[in-house]
N, C-alpha and C positions, 0 to 999 in steps of 0.2 A: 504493500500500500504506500501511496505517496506521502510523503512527511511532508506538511509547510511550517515554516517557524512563525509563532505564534509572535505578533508584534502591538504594541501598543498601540489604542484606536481610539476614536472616537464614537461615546452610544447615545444616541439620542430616542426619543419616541416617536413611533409614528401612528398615529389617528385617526380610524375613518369617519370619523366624525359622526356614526348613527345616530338616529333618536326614532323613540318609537312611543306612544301612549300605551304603555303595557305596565301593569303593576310591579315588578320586577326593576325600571327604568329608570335610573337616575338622570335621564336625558330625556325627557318627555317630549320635548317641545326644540324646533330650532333654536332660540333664544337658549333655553338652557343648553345646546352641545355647545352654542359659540362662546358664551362666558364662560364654561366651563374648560372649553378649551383655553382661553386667557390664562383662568386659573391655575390649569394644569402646566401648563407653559411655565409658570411662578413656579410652581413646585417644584419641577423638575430643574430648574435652576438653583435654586436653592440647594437641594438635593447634591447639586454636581455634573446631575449632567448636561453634556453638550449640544444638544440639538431638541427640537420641537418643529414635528415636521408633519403635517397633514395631507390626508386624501382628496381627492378634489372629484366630486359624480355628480352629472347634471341628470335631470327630471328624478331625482332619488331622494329621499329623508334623509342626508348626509351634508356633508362641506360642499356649496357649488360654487360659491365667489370666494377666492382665497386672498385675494388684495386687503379689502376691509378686515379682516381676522388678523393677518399678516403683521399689518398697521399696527393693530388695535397689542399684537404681542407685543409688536417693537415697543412700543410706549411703554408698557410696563414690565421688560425687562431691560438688563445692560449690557448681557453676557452672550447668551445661548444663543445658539445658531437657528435661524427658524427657515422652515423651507416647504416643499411641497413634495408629493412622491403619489400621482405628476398631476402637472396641469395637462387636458388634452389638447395639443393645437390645433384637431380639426376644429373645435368650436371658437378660436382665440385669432380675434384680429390684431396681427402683429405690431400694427402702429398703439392700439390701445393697452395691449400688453408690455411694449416697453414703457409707455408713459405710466401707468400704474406701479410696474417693477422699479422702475426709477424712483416712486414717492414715496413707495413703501422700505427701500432700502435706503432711502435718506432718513425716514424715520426712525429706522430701527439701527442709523449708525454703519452701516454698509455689513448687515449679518445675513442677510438674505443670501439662501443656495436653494433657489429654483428646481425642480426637478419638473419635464415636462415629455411630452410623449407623443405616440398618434392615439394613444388611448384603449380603453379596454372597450369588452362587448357590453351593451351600452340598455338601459333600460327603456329607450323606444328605439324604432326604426329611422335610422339616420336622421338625430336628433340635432347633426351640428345642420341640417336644412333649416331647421327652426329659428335658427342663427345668423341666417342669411349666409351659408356660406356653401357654394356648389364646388366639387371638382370641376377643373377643367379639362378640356375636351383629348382624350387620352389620359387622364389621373385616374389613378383609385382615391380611398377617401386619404389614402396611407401614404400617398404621395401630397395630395393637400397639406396633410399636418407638417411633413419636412419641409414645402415649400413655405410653407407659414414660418416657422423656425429658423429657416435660413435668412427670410426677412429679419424677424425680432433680431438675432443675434445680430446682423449687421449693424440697424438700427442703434443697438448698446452699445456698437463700439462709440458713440456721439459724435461722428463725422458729420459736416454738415450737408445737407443735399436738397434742400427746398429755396427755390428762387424766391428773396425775400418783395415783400408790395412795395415799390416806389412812395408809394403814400401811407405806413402805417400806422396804425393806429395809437402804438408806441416805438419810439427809439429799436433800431434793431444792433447788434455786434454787426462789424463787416463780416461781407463772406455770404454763405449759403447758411442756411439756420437749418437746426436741429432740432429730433423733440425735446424738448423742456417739461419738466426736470429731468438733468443727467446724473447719474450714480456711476460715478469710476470705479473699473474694477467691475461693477457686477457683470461683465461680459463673461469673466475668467470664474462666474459661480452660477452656471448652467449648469445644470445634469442631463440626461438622457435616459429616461426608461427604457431601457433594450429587453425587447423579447428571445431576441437571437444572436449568435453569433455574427450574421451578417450589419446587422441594426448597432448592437458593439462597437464594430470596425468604423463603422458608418460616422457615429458618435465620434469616434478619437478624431476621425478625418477631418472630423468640421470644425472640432478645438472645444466637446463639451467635456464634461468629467459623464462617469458610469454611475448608473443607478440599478441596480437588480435585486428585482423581488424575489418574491416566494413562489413565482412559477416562471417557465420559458416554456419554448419550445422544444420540445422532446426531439434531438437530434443526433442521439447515440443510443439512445435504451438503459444508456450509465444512471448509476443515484443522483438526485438533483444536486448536491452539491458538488458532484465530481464537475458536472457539467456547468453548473453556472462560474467553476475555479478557470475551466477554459476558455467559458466567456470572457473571465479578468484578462486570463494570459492574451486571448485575440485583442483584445480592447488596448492595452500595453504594448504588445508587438506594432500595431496600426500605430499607434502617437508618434510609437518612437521616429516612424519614418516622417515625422512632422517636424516643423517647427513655430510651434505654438505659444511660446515664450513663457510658458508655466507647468506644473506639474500636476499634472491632472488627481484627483481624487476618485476613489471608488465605495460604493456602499452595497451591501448586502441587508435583504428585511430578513426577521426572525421572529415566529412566536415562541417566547420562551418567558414560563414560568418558575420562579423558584419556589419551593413547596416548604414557607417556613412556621405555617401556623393554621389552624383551624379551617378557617376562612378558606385558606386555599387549599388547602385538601377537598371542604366541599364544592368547590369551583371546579378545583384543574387536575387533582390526583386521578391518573387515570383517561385523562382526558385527552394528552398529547399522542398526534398521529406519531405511529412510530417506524413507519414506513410510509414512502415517497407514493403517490398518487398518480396514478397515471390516465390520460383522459381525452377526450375530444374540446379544446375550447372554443371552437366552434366549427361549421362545417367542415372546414379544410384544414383547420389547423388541432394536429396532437400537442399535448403539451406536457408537463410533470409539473408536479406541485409538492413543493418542498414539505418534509415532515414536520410537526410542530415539537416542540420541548418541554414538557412539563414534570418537577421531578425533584427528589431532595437533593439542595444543593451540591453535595459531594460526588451525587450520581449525575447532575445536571455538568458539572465539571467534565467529567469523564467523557459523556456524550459528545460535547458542544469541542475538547479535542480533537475528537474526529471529520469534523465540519474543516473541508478544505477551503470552501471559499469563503466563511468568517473569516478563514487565517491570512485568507487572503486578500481579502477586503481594508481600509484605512481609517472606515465607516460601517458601523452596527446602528441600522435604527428596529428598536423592540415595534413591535405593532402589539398594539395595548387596546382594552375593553372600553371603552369608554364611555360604555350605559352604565358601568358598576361604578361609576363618581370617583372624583377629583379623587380623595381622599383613599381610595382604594387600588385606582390606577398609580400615584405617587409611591405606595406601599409597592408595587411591582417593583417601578423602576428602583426604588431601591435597593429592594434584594439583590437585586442584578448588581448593583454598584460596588453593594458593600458583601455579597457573598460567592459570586459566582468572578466577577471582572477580574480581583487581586491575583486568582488564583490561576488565570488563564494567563495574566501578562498582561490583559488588557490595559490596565491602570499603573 
């Protein structure tokens, strides 16, 4: 079996923001996932850890506008990294996307790491037409979203390219103007949800960093982790033949429970997939779906060793409950920091 050496990383949470009117729900209602994500945001800072990064699903009971939220963390944290994992581009007009990413990353002190995508399978039928936004003639939807993206990123580098009015209505800078407000630097904290190896490569070529879940594309029949490790290695090999004048970062999702008290025995003991998933995620496409972790610490150790592409990763964001409240979801991330992180190297 292949050894990777276990290097220290960054762990942040990731959020899909549910809510549902179910007795059960500490997320009832939108209003309550959004403050409570602020909250939780707070805590996890506090806490220690690094990042605070949420889902983004339109026509769904979850996170659809992640700007406003974004904002709303930056303001009341100083530290933590806050991000998304992903925005979908098909529904995301790139001019409006970087003016937003630009205010929300001024606000929050330039911590913003964007994660965006072509998106998942979606809870209506081509939902970004709602949006006003059609492929063009020879696109799929999947080219749309890279060609949206290749826009925004340009866009962030804040070169100027609009011929300004002879007659404006205020004072303009010489030159061609730009969109306004500009956030330096946030060109170099794009991600790129990659489902496959190819989309990987794809990502390093254009100069984003990697973002990989908890599922791909099933393109070996190997355990999901062996194969999403080769995705890093494709994604690394591609950069290097760049030069993109930074070093790209990588993140791996993970559900992983530490089982240190009551509470979560009745939760999670038992509850983690312990084998890899294999499946149709939609017509054409096979995929695997990485195993979940739930488990007493010392055994949760042991397991989470064998995880080649955490080792391989720079970036662990937890994907956490977040109907079971602030207060319980911060108990997660804890365990992870203070029982399971030390002992892996992580910390």
């Amino acid at each position: 079996m292949r050894v990777v050496r276990e290097v220290s990383k960054k762990i942040g949470f990731l959020s899909f923001g549910h809510w549902a009117p179910h007795p059960t729900s500490h997320a009832q209602t939108a209003a309550d996932t959004l403050l409570q994500s602020i909250d939780l945001a707070v805590a996890a800072e506090e806490l220690g850890a690094d990042g605070a990064y949420f889902r983004v699903h339109h026509f769904a009971r979850q996170l659809g506008a992640p700007f406003p939220l974004l904002a709303a963390v930056g303001a009341r944290t100083s530290r933590i990294e806050i991000g998304t994992g992903v925005i979908d581009m098909r529904y995301s007009n790139p001019f409006a996307f970087a003016e937003d990413a630009g205010a929300a990353d001024l606000i929050s002190g330039g911590r913003l790491q964007l994660g965006i995508s072509r998106g998942s399978p979606e809870q209506v039928i081509d939902g970004w037409r709602h949006f006003g936004f059609v492929p063009a003639e020879g696109e799929s939807d999947a080219d749309m979203a890279r060609r949206h993206t290749e826009i925004a990123l340009e866009l962030l580098r804040g070169e100027g390219f609009a011929q300004p009015n002879p007659r404006p209505m205020f004072p303009n800078p010489p030159g061609l103007l730009r969109l306004e407000p500009h956030s330096e630097g946030l060109r170099e904290r794009i991600w790129w949800g990659a489902g496959s190896d190819a989309t990987a490569r794809w990502a390093a070529g254009t100069g984003m960093n990697l973002m990989s879940s908890t599922l791909k594309d099933d393109e070996s029949g190997e355990p999901f982790h062996v194969q999403q490790r080769k995705q890093i290695e494709a994604f690394r090999a591609e950069w290097a033949e760049h030069d993109h004048g930074f070093e790209p970062r990588v993140s791996v999702s993970r559900s992983i429970f530490a089982i240190t008290n009551d509470l979560d025995r009745r939760y999670f003991l038992g509850s983690g997939e312990r084998e890899d998933q294999f499946g149709m995620l939609d017509a054409n496409t096979r995929a695997v779906f990485g195993r979940s972790y739930a488990d007493e610490p010392d055994a949760l150790v042991e397991q989470l060793r064998e995880d080649e592409a955490i080792a391989a990763a720079d970036t662990l964001l937890l994907t956490v409950p977040n109907m079971l409240g602030v207060d319980y979801n911060a108990h997660v991330i804890e365990a992870i920091l203070a029982e399971v992180a030390p002992a892996l190297g992580w910390r």
